[in-house]
Residue frames as a rotation matrix with the C-alpha (Angstrom) as fourth column:
UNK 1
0.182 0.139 -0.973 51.87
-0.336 -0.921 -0.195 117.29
-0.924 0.362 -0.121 -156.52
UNK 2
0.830 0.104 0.548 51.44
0.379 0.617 -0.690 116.62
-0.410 0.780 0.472 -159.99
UNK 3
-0.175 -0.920 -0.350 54.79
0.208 -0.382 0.900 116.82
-0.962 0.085 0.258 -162.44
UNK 4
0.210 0.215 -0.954 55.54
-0.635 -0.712 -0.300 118.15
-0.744 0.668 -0.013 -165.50
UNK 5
0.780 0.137 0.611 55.04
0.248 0.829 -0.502 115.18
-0.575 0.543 0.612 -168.43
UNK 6
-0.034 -0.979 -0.203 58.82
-0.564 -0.149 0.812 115.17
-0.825 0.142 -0.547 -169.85
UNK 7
0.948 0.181 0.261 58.15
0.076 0.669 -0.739 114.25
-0.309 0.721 0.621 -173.87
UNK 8
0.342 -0.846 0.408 60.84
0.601 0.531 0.598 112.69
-0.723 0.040 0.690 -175.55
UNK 9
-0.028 -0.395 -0.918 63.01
-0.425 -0.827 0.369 114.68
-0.905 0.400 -0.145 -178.05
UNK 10
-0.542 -0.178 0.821 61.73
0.672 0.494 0.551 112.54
-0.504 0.851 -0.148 -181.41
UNK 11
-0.989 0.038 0.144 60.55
0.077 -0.697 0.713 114.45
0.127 0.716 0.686 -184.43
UNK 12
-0.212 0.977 -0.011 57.02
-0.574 -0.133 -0.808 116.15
-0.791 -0.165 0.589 -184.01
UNK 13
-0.001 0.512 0.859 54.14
0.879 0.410 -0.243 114.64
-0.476 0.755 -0.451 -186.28
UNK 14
-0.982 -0.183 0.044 53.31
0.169 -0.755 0.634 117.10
-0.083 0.630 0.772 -189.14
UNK 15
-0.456 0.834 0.311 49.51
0.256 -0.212 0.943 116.97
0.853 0.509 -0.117 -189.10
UNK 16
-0.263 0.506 0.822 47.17
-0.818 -0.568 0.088 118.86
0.511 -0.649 0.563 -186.65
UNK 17
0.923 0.379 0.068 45.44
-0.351 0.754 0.555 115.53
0.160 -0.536 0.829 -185.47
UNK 18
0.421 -0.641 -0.641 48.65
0.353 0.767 -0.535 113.88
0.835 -0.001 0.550 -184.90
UNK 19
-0.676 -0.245 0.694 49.69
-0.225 -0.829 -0.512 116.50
0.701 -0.503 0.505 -182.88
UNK 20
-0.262 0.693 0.672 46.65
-0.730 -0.597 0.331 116.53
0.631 -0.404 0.662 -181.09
UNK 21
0.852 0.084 -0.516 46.80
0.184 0.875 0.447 112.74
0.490 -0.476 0.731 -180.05
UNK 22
-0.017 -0.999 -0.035 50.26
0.114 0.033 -0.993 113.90
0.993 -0.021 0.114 -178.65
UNK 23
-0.630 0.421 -0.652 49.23
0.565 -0.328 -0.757 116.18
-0.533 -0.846 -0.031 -176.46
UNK 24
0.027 0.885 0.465 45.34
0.861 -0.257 0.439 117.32
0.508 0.389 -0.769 -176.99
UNK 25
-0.924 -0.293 0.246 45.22
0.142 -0.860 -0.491 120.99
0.355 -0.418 0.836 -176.47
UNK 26
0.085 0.994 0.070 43.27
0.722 -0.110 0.683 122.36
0.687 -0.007 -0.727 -173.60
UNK 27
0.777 0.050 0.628 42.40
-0.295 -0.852 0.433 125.06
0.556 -0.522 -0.647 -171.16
UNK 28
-0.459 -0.859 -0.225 45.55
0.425 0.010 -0.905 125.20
0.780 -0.511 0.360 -168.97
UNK 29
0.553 0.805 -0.217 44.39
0.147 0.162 0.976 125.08
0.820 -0.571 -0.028 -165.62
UNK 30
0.880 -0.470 0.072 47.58
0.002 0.156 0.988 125.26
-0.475 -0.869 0.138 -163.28
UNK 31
0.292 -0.879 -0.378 51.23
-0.803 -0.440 0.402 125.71
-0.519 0.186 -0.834 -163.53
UNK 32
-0.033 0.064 0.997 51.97
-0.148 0.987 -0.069 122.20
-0.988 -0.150 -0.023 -164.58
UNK 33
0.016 0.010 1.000 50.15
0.955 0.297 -0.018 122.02
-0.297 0.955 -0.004 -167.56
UNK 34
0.936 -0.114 -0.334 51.24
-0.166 -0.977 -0.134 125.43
-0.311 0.181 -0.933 -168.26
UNK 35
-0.076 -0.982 0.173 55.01
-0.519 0.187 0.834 123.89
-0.852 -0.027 -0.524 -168.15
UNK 36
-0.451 -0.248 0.858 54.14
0.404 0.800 0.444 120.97
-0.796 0.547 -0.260 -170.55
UNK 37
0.826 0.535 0.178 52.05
0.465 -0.469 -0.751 123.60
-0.319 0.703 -0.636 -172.92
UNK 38
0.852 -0.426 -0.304 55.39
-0.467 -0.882 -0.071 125.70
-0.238 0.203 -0.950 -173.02
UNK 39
-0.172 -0.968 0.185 57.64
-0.425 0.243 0.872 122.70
-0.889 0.071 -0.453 -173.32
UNK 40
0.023 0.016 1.000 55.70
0.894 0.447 -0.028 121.37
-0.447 0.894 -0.003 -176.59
UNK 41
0.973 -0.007 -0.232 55.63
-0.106 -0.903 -0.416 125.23
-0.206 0.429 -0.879 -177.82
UNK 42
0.128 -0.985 0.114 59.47
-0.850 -0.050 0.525 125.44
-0.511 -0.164 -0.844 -177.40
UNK 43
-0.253 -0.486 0.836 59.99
0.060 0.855 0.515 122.08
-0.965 0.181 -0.188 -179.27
UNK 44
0.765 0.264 0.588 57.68
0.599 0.045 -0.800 123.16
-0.238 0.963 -0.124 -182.25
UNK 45
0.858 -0.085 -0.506 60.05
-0.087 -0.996 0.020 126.43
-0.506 0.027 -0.862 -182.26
UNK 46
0.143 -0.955 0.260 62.88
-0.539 0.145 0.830 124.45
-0.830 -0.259 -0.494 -182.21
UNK 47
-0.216 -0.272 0.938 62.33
0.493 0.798 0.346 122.39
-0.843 0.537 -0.038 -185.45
UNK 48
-0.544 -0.449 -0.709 62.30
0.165 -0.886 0.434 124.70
-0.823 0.119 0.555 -187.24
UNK 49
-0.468 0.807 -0.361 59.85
-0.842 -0.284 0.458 125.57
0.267 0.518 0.812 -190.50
UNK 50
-0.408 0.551 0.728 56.57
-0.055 0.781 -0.622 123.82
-0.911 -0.294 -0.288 -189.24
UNK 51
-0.488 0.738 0.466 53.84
0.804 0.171 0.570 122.10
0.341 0.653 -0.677 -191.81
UNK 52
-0.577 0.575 0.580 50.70
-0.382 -0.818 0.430 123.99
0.722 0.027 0.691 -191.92
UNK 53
0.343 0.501 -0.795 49.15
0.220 0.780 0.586 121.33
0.913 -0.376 0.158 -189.55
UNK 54
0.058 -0.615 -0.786 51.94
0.998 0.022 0.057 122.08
-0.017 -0.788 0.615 -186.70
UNK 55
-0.852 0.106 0.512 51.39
-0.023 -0.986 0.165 126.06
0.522 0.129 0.843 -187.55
UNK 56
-0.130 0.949 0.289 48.12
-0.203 -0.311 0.929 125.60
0.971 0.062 0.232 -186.96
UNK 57
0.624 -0.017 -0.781 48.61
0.774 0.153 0.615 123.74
0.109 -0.988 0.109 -183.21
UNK 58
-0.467 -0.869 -0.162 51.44
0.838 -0.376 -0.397 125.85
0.284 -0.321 0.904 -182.59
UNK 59
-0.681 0.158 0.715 49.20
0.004 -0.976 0.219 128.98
0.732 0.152 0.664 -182.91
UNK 60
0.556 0.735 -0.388 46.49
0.126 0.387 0.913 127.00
0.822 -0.556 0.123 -180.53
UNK 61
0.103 -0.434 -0.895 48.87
0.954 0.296 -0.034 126.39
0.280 -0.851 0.444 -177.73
UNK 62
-0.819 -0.520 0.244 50.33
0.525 -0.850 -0.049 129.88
0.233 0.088 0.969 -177.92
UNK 63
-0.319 0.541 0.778 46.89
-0.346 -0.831 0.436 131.38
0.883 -0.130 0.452 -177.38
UNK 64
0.679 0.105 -0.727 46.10
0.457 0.715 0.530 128.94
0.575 -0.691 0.437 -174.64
UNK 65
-0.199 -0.716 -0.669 49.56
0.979 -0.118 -0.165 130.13
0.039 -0.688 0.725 -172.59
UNK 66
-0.793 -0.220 0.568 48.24
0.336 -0.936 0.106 134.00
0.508 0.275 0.816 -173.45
UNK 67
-0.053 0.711 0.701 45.45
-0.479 -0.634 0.607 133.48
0.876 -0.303 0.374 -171.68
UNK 68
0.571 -0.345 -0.745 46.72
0.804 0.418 0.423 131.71
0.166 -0.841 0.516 -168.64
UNK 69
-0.685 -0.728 0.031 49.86
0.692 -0.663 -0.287 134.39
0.229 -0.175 0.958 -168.53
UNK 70
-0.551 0.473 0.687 46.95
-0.027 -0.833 0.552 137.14
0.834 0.286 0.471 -169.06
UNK 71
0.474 0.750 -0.461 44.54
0.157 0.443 0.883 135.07
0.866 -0.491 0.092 -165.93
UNK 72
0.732 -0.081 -0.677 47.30
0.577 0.602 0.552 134.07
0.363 -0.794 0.487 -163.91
UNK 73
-0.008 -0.988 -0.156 50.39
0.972 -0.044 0.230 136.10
-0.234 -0.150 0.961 -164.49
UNK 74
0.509 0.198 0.838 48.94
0.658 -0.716 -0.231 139.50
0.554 0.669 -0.495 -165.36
UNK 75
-0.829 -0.557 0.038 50.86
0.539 -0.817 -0.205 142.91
0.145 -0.150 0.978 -164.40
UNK 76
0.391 0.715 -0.580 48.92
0.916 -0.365 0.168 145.24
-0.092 -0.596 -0.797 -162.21
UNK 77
-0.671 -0.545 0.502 49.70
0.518 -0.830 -0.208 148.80
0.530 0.121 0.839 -163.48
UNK 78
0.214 0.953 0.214 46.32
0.679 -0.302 0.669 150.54
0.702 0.002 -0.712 -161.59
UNK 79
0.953 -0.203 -0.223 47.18
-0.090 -0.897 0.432 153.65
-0.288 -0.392 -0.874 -159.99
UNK 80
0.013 -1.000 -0.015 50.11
0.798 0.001 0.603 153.75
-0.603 -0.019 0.798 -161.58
UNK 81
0.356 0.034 -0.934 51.15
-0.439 -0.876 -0.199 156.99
-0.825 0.481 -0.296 -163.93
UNK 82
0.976 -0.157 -0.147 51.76
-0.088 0.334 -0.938 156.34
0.197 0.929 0.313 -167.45
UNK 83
0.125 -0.954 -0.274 55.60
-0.730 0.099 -0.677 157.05
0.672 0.285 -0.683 -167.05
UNK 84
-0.220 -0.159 0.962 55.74
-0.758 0.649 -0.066 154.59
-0.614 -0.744 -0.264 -163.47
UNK 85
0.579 0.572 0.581 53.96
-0.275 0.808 -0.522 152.09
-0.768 0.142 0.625 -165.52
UNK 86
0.806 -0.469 -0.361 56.53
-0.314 0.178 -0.933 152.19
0.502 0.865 -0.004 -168.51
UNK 87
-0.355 -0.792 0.498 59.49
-0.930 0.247 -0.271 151.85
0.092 -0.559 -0.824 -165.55
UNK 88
0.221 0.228 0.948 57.63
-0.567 0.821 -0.065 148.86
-0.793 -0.523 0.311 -164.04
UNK 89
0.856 0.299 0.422 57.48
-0.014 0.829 -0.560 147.44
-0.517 0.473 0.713 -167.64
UNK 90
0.611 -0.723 -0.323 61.11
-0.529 -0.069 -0.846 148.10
0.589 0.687 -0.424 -168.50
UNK 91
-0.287 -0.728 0.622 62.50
-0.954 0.275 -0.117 146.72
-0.086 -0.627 -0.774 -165.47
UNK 92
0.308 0.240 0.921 60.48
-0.469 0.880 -0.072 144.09
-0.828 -0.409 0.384 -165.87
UNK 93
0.972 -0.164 -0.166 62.11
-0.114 0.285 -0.952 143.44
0.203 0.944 0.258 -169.74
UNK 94
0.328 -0.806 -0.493 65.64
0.518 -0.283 0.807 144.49
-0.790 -0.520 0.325 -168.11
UNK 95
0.103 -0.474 0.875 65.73
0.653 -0.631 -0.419 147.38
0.750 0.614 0.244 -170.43
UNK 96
-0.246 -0.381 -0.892 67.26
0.555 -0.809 0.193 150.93
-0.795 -0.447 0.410 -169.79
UNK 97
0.564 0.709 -0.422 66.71
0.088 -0.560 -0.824 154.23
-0.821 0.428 -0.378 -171.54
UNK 98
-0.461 -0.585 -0.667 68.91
-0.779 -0.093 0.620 153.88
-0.425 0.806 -0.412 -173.91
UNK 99
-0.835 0.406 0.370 66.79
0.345 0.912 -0.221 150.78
-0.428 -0.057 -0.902 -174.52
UNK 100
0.070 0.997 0.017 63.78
0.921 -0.058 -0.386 152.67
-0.384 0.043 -0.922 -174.89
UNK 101
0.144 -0.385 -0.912 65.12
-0.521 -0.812 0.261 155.57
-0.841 0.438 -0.317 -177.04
UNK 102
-0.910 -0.413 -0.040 66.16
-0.267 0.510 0.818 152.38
-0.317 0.755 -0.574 -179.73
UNK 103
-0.584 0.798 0.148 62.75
0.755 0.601 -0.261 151.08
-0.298 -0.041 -0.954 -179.25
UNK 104
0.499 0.707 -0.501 61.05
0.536 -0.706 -0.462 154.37
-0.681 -0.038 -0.732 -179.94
UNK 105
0.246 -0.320 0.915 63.88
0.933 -0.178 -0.313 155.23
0.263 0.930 0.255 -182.96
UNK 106
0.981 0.177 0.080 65.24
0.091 -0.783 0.615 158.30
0.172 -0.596 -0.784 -180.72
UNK 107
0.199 -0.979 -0.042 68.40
-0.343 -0.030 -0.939 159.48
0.918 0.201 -0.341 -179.86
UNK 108
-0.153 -0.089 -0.984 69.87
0.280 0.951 -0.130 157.91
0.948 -0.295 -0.121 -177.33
UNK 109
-0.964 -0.204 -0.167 69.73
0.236 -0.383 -0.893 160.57
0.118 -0.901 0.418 -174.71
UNK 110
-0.189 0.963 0.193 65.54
-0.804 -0.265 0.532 160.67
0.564 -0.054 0.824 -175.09
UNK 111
0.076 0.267 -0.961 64.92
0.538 0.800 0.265 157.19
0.839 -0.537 -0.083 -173.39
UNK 112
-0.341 -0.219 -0.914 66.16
0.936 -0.165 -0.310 159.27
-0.082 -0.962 0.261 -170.17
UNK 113
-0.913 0.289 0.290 64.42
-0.274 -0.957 0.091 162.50
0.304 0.004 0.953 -171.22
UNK 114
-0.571 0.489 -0.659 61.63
-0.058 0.777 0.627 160.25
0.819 0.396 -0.416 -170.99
UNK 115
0.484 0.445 -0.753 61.39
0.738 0.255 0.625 158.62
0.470 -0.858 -0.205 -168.08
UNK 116
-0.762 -0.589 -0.270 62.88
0.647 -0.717 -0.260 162.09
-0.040 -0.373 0.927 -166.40
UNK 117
0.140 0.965 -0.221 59.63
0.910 -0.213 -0.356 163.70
-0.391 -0.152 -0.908 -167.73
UNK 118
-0.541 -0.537 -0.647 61.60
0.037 -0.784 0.620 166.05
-0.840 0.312 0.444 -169.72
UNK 119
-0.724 0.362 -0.587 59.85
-0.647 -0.062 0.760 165.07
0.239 0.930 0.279 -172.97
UNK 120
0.072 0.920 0.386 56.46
-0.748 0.306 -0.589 163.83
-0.659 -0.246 0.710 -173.33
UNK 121
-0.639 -0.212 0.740 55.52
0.238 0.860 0.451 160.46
-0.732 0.464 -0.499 -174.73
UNK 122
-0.790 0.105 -0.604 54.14
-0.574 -0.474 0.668 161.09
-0.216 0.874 0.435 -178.40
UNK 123
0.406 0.902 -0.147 50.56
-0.903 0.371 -0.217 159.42
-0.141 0.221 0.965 -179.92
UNK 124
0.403 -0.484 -0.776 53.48
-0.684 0.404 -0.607 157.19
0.608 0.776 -0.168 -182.65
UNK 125
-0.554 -0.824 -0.119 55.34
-0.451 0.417 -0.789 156.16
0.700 -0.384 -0.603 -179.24
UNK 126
-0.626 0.303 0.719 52.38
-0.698 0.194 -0.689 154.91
-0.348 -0.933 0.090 -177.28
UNK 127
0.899 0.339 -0.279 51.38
-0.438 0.725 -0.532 152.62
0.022 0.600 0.800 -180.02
UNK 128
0.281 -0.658 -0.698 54.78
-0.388 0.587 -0.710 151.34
0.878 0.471 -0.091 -179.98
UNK 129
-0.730 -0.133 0.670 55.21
-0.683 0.104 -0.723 151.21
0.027 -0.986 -0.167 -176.24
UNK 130
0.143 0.876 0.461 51.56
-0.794 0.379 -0.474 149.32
-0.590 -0.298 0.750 -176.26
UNK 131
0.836 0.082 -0.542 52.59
-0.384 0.794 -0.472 146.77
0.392 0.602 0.695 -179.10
UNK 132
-0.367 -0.930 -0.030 56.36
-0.656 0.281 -0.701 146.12
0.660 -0.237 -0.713 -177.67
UNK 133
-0.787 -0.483 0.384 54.55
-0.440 0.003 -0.898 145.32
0.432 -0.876 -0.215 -174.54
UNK 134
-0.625 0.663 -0.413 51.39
0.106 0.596 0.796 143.85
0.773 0.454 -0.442 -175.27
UNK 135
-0.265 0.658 -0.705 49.33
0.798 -0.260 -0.543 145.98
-0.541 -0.707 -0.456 -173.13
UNK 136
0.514 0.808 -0.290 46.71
0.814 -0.566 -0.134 148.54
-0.272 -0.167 -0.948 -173.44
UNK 137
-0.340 -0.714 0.612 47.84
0.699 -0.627 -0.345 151.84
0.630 0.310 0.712 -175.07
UNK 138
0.678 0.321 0.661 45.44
-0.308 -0.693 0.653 154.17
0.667 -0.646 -0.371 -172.23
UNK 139
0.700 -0.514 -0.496 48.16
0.700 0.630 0.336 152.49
0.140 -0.582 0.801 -169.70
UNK 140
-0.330 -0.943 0.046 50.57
0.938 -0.323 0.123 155.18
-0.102 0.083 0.991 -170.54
UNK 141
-0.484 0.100 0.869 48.47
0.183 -0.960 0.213 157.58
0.856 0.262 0.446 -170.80
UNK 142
0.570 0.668 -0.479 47.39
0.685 -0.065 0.726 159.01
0.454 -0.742 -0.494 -167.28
């Protein structure tokens, strides 16, 4: 089974092509190079303000692991109800309603009015529920 390519901890290059002779960015095909795509992400993160060269890979890789995560690792909400489908994605954040009452700028006892079906989710809060969570905003609505 192939392993994950353990790079050393010396200072990235600054330019895109340097970068790219590092590790050359491609479709991500398996977990593996999924690991070594997320351990050179995590190292740009870590060094904090990149060049514009190491912006520019950084932003490559990052869309590369979004559409593996999206391929491989997606979240099945179908037949689910809008509220079920907001549980599934809070447990799966480990939030509570009080969690989702901050998120949604609410008092704290609305996260549980919420998901209780006491109160209805709002147009303002299913755009935020859909950006927090980087899904569809019809998801919640059903």
């Amino acid at each position: 089974m192939p392993r994950t390519k353990k790079t050393e901890n010396a200072a990235l290059p600054k330019r895109f092509e340097d970068l790219v002779a590092v590790m050359a960015p491609r479709a991500i095909s398996d977990d593996v190079a999924y690991e070594n795509v997320v351990e050179m992400v995590d190292r740009l993160m870590a060094s904090g303000r990149l060049s514009k060269g190491q912006a520019s890979y950084f932003e490559t890789l990052v869309q590369l692991v979004e559409v593996y995560d999206a391929r491989e690792h997606a979240i099945d909400v179908d037949g689910l109800g809008g509220v079920e489908t907001l549980r599934h994605l809070m447990a799966e954040a480990d939030m509570n309603g009080s969690d989702l009452a901050r998120l949604l700028g609410l008092h704290p006892s609305m996260g549980s009015k919420i998901l209780n079906r006491d109160r209805e989710l709002t147009l303002d809060h299913v755009r935020q529920l859909s950006a927090h969570f980087a899904v569809r905003p019809d998801v919640f609505v059903a």
